[in-house]
Every structure is written in C-alpha cells, then in structure tokens.
N, C-alpha and C positions, 0 to 999 in steps of 0.2 A: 323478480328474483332470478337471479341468474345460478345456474347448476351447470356444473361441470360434464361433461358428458364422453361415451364413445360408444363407437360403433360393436357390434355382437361379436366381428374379428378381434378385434382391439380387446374384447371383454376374455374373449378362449386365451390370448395371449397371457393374461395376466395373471389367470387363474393356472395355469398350466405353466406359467414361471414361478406363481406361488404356492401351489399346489400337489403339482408335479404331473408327473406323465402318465401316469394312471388309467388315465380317458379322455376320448377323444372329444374336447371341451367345447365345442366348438357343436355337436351332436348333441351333447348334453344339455347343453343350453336351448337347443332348437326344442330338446324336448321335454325341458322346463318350463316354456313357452305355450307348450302343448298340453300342457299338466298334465304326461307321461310321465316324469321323472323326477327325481331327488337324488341328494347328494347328503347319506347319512340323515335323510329327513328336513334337510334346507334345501331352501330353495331361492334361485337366482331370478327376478324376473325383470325384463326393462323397465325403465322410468318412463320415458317416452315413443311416441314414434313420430316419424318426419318424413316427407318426402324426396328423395333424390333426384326427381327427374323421372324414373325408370319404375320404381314402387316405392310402397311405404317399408321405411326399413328402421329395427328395433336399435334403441339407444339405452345403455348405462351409465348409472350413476356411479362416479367415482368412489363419493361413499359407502354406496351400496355394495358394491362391488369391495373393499376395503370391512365391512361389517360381514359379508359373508365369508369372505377369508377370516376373519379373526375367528367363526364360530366355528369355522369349518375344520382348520388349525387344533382348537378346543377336542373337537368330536376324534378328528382322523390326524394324527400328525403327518407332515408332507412327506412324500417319497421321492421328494426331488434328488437327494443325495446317493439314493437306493440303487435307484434304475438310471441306469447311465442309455446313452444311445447307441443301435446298432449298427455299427461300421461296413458295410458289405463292398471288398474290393473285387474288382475284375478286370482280368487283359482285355485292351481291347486294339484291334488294329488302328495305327492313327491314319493311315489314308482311307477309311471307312466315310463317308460322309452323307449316310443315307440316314434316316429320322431315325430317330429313337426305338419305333416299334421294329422296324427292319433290321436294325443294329446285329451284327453276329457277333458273335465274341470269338475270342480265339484261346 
C-alpha cells in the first residue's frame, strides 16, 4: 500500500495555511509528538518514521493531515483572514555590508 506522505515542515506549512497563524505549528506538533499538547483536544501524530541519512525523522499523512483540518475547522474556525502579517520597515545604509547581527540602521 502506498500513502502519500510529508515531512513535519511540510505538515506546520499546511496547517498554518489551513489553519492560520495562531501558533507556531511547527512547535506544536513537536509537541503533539511528545504528548505535551493539543489543538482544542485533537491531536496530530505522524504516520510513519524514516531515515534520512542523518536521524529518524517524522512523516504525515496527507489524509491525516486533511481529517485533522476538517475537525479542527469544526471545533476553531480559522483565523487566517483575521491576522494578517507584521510588516516592520527600517532605513538602512546601503553601503553597510557587515552580517546581519552587526547591521546599524540609520
């Protein structure tokens, strides 16, 4: 049987497109994993795990993932629309070309 699958990033993106911006989904699911946490009482957990070379790293199901939006949806309606994102502009001198942390503004 073959299942559709993605990775734990791949899972924060989709919930957090479906969802909204809320929380930080990506933590949440780490610590759904941990059985720390809940989302109005559901809960997200992977299908599988796999190796990448490097460690074992968690996979979802796309339906999975698709049934817990839908309940999720049910319980909380999304606040995608609600909360828009924060824009934060600043001068900066453009002959500056020192990292980011050193970066002065003007």
């Amino acid at each position: 049987m073959k299942v559709k699958t993605v990775t734990a990033s791949e899972a924060a993106y989709m919930l957090r497109r479906d969802l909204g911006a809320v929380r930080a989904w990506d933590d949440m699911l780490a610590d759904m994993r941990r059985g720390k946490s809940t989302y109005y009482g559901l809960v997200l957990t992977p299908f599988l795990s796999s190796h990448d070379g490097k460690g074992t790293r968690p996979y979802y199901s796309l339906s999975d993932i698709a049934d817990f939006t839908r309940a999720a949806l049910s319980v909380a309606p999304s606040s995608t629309t609600r909360i828009g994102i924060q824009v934060h502009e600043f001068e900066v001198a453009p002959a500056d070309k020192r990292l980011w942390k050193g970066r002065a503004l003007v």
